[in-house]
C-alpha positions in Angstrom: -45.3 -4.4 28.5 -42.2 -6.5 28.0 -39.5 -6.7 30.0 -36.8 -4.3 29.0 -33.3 -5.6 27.9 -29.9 -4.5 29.3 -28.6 -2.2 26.5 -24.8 -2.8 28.1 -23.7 -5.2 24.7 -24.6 -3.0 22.6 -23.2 0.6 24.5 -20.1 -1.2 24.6 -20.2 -2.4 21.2 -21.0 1.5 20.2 -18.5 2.7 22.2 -15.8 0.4 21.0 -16.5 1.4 17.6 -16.8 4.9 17.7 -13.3 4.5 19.7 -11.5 2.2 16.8 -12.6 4.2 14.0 -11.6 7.5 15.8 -8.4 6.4 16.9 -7.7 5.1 13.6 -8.5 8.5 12.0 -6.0 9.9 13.8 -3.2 7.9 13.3 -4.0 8.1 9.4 -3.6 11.7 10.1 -0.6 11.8 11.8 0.9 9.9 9.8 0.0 11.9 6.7 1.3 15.5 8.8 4.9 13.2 9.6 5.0 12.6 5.7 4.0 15.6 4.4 6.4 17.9 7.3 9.1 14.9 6.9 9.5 15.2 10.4 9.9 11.5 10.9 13.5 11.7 10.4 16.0 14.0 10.1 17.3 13.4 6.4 15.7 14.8 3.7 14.1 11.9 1.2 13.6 9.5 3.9 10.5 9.1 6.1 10.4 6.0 8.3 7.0 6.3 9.8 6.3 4.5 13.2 5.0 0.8 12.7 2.0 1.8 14.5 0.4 4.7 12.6 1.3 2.3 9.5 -0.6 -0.5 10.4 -3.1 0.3 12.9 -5.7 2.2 10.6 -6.0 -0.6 8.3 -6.8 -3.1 11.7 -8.7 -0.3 13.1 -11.0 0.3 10.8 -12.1 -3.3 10.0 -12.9 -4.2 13.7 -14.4 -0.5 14.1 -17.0 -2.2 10.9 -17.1 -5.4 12.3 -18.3 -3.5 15.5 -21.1 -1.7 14.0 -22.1 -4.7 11.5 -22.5 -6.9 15.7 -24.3 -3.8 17.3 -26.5 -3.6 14.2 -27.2 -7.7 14.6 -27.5 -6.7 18.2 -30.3 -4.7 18.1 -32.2 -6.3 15.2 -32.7 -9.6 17.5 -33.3 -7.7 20.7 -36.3 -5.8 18.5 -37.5 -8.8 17.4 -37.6 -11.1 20.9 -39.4 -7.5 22.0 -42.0 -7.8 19.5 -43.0 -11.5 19.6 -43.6 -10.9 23.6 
């Protein structure tokens, strides 16, 4: 039987994507509720949303993929070193 490999790259690589793309579902959200409640300021026609919720989904979600598309690498050449033992 072969050795088993430590699964810690890729738990931390699942981890740190579920945890992007969450975190960047939510700030698309709040930002959406700010806009639509136009509690981001106090005058009516102007909503001046935070830098942050503006510009963290769209970083967010492209290292949450990047993450999955390096776990799925990951585990495609531990599989393989597993089978040719």
């Amino acid at each position: 039987m072969a050795k088993q490999a430590n699964p810690r790259i890729e738990n931390i690589l699942a981890y740190m994507a579920v945890g992007l793309i969450g975190t960047s579902i939510l700030a698309m959200l709040v930002a959406l509720v700010m806009a639509a409640t136009g509690s981001a300021t106090p005058t009516v026609g102007k909503t001046v949303l935070p830098p942050i919720l503006v510009f963290y989904p769209q970083f967010g979600l492209a290292a949450g993929a990047i993450c999955i598309i390096l776990l799925l690498v990951v585990g495609i050449r531990r599989r393989t070193r597993e089978n040719r033992k």
